[in-house]
N, C-alpha and C positions, 0 to 999 in steps of 0.2 A: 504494500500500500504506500506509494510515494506520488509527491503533488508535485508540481513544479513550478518552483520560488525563482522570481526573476528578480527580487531585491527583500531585505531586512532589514531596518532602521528604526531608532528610536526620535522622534520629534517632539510639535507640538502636533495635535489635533486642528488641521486647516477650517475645519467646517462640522456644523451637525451642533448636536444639543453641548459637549463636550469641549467646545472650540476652546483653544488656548488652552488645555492640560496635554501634559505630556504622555505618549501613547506611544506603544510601539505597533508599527506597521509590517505587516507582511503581503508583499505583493505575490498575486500567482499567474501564472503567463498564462493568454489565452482571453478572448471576446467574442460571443456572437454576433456583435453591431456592429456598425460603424458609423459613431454620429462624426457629422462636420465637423464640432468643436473639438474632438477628442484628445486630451493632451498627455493620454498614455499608449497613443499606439504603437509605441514601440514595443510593449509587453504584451501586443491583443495577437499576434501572427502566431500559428502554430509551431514556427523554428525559431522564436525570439530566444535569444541565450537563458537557460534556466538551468538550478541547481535542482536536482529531485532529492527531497528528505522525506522522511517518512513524519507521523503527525507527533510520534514522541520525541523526534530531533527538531520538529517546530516549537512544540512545549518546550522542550528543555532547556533553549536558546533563549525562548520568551522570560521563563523564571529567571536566566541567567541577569537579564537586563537589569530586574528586581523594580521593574514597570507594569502595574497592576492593570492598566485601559488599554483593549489590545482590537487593534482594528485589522480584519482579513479583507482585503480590496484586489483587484487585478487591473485591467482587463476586466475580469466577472469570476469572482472567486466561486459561485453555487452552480459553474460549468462540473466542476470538482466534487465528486460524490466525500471523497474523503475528507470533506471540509467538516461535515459532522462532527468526526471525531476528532480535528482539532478541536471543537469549540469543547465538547465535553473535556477533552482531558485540560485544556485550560481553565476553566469555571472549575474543575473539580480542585485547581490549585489557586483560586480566591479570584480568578480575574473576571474583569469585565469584559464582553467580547462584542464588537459590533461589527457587521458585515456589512460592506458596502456594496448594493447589488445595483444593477442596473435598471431594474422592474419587467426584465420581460420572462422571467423565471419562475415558476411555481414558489413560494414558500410553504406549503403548507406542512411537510415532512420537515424542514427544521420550525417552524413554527409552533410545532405541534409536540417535539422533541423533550424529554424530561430536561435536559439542558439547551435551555431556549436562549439562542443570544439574541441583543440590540441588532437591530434592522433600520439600515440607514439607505431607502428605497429611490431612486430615480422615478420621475412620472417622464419621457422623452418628450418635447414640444415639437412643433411642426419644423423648427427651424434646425431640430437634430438631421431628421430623413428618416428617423428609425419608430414615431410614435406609433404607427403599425403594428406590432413587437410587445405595443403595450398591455400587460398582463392586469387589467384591473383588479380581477377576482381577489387578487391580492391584498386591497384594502382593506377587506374584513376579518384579514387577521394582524391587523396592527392595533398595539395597543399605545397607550398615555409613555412610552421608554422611546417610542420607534417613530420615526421622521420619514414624510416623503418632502424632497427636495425635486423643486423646481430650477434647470438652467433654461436663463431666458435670454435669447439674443434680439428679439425684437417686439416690436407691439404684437402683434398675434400673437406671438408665444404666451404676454402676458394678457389677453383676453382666454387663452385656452388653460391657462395656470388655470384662471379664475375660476372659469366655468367647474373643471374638475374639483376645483376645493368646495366650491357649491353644491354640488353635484351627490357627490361623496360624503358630507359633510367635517372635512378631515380635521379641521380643527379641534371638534370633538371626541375624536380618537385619538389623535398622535399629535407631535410636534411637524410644522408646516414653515419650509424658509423658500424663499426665492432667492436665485443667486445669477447675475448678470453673466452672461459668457463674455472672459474676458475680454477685452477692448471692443467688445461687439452693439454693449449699448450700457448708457450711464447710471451709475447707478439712481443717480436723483431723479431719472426719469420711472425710475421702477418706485422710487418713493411717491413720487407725484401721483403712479398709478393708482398704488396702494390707498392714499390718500382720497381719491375721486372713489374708487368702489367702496369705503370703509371697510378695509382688510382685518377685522378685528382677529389678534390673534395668529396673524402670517408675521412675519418675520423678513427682513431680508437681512444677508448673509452673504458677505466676501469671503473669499479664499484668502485667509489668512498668510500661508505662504507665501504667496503670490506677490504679497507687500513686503514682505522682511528679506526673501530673496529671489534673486531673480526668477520670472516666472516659470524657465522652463528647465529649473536645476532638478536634478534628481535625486533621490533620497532626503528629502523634508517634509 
């Protein structure tokens, strides 16, 4: 049983309910999408350089760090059946675990899982190419821990944000951020938005990284 890790690093937490503590990241090569903005496709192609560990050489590097918020991201880490079983044996050693999925993936089998981790879900907007893809069903297994994040690069994006957060009524389920695609549109223009619909409860959110260092370094 081995997964394949295209990077391992300790940071802050760029985004999500968590933003600004420090987390360690485990990336895993591999993506079904391919949205426009994507700023890790260099880990989404099935020959991207990868190290294969098994999930108690993931754990034991994780404990090693002695960083208890541990976020599994790729690419699309829930490509990976064996991502299960990292999250249990990490929770079984105190940590916090959030996955960052993309939303076009079933959750119900980790959701449903005696070790259930934080879910940090993509909703894709028109402006990805990939909302197609979009797995709604999904919503109704998120709970008050677990965020769907909007990237919005233009006015549609953010009429179709909306609609879905209406829709759905996600605010009273989960935490809800909108987050601009970088340089693609401002962010005071998504506050303005937020503003004329009365967004109670939406959130927007920068990539923290993004600002502290350059945007397209790796490992932060």
């Amino acid at each position: 049983m081995m997964l394949p890790v295209v990077e391992k690093f300790v940071s802050i937490n760029g985004e999500g309910a968590h933003a600004g503590e420090l987390a360690v990241f485990v990336r895993f090569r591999g993506c079904n999408l391919n949205c426009s903005y994507c700023d890790t496709s260099w880990a989404n192609s099935g020959n991207a350089p990868a190290e294969f560990e098994t999930p108690e050489e993931i754990a034991d590097w994780v404990s090693e760090t002695g960083v208890h918020n541990v976020t599994l991201t790729g690419g699309e880490p829930l490509l990976h059946k064996e991502c299960a079983e990292v999250v249990s044996l990490l929770m079984e050693r105190g940590c916090r675990v959030e996955i960052e999925t993309n939303g076009s993936i079933a959750l119900d089998r980790l959701a449903e899982a005696e070790h259930r981790p934080v879910f940090t879900m993509d909703y894709k907007l028109p402006s990805s190419g990939m909302e197609e893809f979009m797995c709604r069903n999904n919503f109704r297994l998120l709970g008050c821990h677990d965020t769907v994040k909007f990237v919005s690069g233009s006015m549609e994006d953010l009429e179709k944000a909306a609609e879905i957060i209406e829709q759905y009524r996600l605010t009273e389920r989960c935490h809800v951020y909108i987050s601009p695609v970088f340089g693609e549109i401002e962010p005071a223009d998504i506050v303005e938005f937020m503003e004329e619909r009365n967004m109670n409860g939406v959130r927007l959110q920068l990539q923290l990284h993004k600002f502290i260092w350059e945007p397209t370094r790796r490992g932060v």
